[in-house]
C-alpha positions as CSV (number, residue, x, y, z in Angstrom):
1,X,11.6,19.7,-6.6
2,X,12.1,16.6,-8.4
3,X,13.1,14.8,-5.0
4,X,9.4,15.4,-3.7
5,X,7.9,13.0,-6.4
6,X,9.2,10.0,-5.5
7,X,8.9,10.9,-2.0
8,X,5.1,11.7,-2.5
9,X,4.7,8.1,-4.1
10,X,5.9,6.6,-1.3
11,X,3.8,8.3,1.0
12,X,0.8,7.4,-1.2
13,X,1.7,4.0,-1.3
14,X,2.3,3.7,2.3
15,X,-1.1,5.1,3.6
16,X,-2.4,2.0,1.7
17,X,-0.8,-0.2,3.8
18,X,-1.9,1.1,7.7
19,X,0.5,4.4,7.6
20,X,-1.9,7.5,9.0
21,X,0.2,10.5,7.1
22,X,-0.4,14.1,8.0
23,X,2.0,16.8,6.9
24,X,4.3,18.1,9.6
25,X,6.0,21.7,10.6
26,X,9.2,20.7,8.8
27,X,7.8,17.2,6.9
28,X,5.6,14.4,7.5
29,X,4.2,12.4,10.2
30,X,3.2,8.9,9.4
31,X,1.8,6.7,12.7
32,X,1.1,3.3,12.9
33,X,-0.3,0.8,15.9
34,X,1.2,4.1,18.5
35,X,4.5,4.2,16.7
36,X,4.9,7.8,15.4
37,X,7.7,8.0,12.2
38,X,8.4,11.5,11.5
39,X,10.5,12.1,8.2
40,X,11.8,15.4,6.9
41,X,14.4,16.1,4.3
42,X,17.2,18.5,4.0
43,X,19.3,19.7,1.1
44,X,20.7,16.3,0.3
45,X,18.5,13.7,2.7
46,X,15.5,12.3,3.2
47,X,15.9,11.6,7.0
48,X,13.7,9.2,9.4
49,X,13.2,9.4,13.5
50,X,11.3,6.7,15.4
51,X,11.3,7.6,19.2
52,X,11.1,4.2,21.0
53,X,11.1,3.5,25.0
54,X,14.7,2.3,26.4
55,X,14.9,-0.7,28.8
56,X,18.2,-2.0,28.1
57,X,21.6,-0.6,28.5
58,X,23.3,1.2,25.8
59,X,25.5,-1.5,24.4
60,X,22.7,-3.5,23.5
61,X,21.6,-1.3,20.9
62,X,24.7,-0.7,19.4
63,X,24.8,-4.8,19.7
64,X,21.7,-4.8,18.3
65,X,22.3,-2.5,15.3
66,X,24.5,-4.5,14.0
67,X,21.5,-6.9,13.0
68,X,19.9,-4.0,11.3
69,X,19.7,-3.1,7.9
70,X,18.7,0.2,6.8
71,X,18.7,2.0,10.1
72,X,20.3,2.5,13.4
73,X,20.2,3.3,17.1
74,X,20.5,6.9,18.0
75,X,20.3,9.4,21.1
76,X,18.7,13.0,20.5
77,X,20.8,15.8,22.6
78,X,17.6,15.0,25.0
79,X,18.9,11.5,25.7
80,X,15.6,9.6,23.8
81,X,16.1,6.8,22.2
82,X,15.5,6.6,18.3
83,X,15.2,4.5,15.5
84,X,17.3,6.4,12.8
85,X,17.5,6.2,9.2
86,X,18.7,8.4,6.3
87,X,18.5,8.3,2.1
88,X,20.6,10.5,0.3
89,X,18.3,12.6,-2.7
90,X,20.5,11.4,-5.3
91,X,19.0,8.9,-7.3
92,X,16.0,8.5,-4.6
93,X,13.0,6.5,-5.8
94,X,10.2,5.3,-4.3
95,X,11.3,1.2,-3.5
96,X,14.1,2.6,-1.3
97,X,11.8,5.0,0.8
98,X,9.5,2.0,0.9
99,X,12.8,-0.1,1.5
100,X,13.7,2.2,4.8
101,X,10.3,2.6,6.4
102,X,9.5,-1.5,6.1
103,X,13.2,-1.8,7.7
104,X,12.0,1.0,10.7
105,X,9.1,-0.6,11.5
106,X,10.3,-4.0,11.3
107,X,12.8,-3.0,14.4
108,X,10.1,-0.9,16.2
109,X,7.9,-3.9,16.6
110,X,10.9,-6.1,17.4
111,X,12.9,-3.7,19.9
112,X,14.1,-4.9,23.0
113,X,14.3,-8.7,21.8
114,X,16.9,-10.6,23.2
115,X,19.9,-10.2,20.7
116,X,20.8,-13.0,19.0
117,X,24.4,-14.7,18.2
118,X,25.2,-14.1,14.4
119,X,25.8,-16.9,12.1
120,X,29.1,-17.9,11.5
121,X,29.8,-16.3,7.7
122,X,30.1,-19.2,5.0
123,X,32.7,-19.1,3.2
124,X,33.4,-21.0,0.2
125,X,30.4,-19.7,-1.8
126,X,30.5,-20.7,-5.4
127,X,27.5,-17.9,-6.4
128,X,29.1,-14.2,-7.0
129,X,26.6,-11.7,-5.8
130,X,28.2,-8.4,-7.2
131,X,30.2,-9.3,-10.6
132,X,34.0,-8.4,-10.0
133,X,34.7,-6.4,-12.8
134,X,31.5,-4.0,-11.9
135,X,33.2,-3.8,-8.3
136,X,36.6,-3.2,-10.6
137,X,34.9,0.0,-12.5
138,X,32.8,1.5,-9.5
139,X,36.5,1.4,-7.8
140,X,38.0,3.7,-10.1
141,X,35.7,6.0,-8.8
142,X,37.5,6.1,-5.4
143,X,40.8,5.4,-6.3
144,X,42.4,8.8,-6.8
145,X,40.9,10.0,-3.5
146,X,43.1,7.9,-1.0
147,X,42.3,4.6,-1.9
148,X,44.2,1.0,-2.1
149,X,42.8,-2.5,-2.8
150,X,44.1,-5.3,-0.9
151,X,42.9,-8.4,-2.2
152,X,39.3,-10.0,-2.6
153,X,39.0,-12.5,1.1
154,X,36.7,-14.6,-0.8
155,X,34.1,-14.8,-3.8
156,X,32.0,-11.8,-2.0
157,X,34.1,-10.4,0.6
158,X,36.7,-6.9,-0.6
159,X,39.6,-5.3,1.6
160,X,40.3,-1.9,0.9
161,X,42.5,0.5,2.1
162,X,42.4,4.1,3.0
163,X,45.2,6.9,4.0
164,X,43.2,9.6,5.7
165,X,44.8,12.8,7.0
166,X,45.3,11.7,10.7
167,X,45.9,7.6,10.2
168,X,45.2,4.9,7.5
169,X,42.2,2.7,8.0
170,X,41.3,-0.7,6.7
171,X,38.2,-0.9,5.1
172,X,36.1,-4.1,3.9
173,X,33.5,-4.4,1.3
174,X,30.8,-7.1,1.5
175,X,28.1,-8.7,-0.7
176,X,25.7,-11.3,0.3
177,X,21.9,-12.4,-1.4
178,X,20.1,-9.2,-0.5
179,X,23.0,-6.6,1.1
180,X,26.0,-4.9,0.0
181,X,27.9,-3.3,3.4
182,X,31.0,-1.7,4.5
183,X,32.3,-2.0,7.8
184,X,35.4,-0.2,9.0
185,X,37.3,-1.3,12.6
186,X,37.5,1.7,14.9
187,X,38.7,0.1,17.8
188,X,40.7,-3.1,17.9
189,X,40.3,-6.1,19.5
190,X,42.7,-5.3,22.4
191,X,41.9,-1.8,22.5
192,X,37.7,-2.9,23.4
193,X,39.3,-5.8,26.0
194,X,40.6,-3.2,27.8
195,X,37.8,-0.9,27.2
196,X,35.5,-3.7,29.1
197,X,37.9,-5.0,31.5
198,X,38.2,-0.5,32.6
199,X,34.3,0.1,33.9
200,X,33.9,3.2,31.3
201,X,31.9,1.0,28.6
202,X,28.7,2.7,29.3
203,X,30.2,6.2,28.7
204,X,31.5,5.1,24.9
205,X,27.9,3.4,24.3
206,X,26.3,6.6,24.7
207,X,28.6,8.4,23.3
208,X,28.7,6.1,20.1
209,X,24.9,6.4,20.6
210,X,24.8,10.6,20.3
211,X,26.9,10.3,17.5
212,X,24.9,7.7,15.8
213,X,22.2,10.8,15.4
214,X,24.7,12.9,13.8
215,X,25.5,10.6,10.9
216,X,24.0,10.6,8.0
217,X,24.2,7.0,6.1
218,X,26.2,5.3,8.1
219,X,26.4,3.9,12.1
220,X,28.4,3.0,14.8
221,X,27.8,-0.8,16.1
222,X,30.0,-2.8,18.6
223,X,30.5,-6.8,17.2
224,X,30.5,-9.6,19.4
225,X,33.9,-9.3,20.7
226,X,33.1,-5.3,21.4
227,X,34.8,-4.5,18.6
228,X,33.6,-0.6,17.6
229,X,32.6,-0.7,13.8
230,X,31.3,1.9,11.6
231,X,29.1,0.0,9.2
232,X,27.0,1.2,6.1
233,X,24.4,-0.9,4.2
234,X,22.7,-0.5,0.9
235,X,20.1,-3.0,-0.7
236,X,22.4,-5.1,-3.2
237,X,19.4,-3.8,-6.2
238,X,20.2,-0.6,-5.8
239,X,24.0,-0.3,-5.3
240,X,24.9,2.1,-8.0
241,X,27.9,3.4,-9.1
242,X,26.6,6.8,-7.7
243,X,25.4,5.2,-4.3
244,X,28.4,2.8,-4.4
245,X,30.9,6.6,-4.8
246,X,28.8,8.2,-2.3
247,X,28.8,5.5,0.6
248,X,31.9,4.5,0.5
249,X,33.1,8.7,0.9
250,X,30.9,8.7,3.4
251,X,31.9,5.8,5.7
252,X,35.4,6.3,5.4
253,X,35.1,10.2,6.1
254,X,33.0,9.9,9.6
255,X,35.5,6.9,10.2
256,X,38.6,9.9,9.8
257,X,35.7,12.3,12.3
258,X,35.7,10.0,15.1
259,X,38.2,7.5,15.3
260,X,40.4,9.7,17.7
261,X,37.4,10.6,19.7
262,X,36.6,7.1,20.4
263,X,39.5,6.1,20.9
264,X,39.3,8.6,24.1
265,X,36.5,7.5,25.8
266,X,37.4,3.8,25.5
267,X,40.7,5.4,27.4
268,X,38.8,7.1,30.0
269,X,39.7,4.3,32.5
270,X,42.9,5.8,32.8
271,X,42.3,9.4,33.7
272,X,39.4,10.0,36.2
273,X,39.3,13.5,35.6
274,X,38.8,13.7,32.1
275,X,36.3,11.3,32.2
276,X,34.7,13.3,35.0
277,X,34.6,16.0,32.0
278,X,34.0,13.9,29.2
279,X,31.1,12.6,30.6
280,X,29.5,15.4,32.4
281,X,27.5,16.3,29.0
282,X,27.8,14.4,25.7
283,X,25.7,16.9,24.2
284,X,28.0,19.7,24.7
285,X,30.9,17.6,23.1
286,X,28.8,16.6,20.0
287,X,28.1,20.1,19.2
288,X,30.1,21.1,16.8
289,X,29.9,18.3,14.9
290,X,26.3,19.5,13.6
């Protein structure tokens, strides 16, 4: 397969650097100061787990993903925590591999920090990261599939809109030095105060959590208001037109999946007996997602 040669690159260059790689059942194993990275690939990804120890609650990972580039938090259908990352084939090369596994083990040796505020965003900027009229063609790649441009919020800052089946979704577009990243709302800002205020925010964290392993791409985060978020990252370097098609399909497609669901078990507050059911096995309900 051509996929494999970029792939084997990348594992080359990685044992150089203080990777141990052995070949696995269904890919490779690469360890590294007790951390143990095992990637595998399917039919159209290159996929990366990263079991990790949990000591905090749930929302702080999802907090804490948002600070991530690259990968995510996750739950297995065991409950283990994971560091998570996926690459679709198309147009794989070796610097994004490299890219991904840098990012992983970055957030392995950092887990369980304290999270941090985030920077207010500077607006204002005078230097245009991703030229407009590039944005304007890659755009017409999207536009006949349900897709509407607001208007640009600043120099590097894009507000889309898109009409799924079920409900429409607004959908933003952003660019800074290194980073181009969606990020589309899934639950309000008065839908997650009441979500808070209602005791049943550990239930959504691990469900967003379960469903984080599902995704390919793409992950659920929660913003510093508790704001749900699906959010998807790419490096700004390699933010094809393909990649640029690709991600924002994907984002907005898991953001049609899910939004009903979470909007559910931030509700669960007001009916004790579904959330008796709801909760009794997250596994169960993720199922036929796979």
């Amino acid at each position: 397969m051509d996929e494999l040669q970029p792939i084997s690159a990348a594992l080359s260059a990685l044992a150089t650097q203080g990777w141990q790689i052995s070949t696995a059942e269904q890919g490779w194993q690469l360890q590294r100061e007790g951390h143990t990275l095992y990637v595998g690939m399917n039919t159209r990804w290159l996929y990366f787990t990263l079991p990790l120890p949990q000591t905090q609650p749930a929302a702080h990972y999802l907090q804490a993903a948002r600070r991530l580039y690259l990968c995510k938090y996750a739950y297995d259908s065991q409950g283990q925590l994971l560091l998570q990352a996926e690459l679709p084939l198309a147009e794989l090369e070796r610097t994004y591999i490299h890219m991904t596994v840098e990012a992983l083990w970055r957030a392995a040796i950092q887990h369980d920090q304290p999270v941090m505020p985030s920077q207010p965003a500077e607006r204002g900027e005078t230097l245009e990261y991703f030229p407009r009229h590039t944005l304007d063609t890659y755009f017409k790649a999207l536009k006949h599939e349900g897709w509407g441009f607001r208007k640009p919020l600043s120099l590097n800052d894009y507000h889309f809109h898109y009409k799924a089946a079920e409900r429409p979704f607004e959908v933003y577009l952003a660019f800074n030095a290194a980073w181009a990243y969606w990020q589309v709302p899934i639950l309000d800002a008065a839908a997650a105060a009441d979500w808070w205020q209602g005791g049943q925010h550990e239930a959504l964290c691990r469900y967003l959590l379960a469903v984080n392993e599902q995704l390919y791409w793409a992950r659920f985060v929660l913003d510093e208001e508790g704001r749900v978020v699906l959010l998807l990252d790419a490096p700004l370097t390699l933010f094809t037109l393909e990649r640029f098609r690709l991600s924002g399909q994907a984002v907005v497609q898991y953001a049609a999946d899910y939004a009903y669901e979470v909007q559910i078990m931030a509700d669960l507050g007001r009916d004790a007996g579904l959330a008796r059911l709801l909760t009794a096995d997250s596994g169960e309900r993720l199922a036929f997602h796979n």
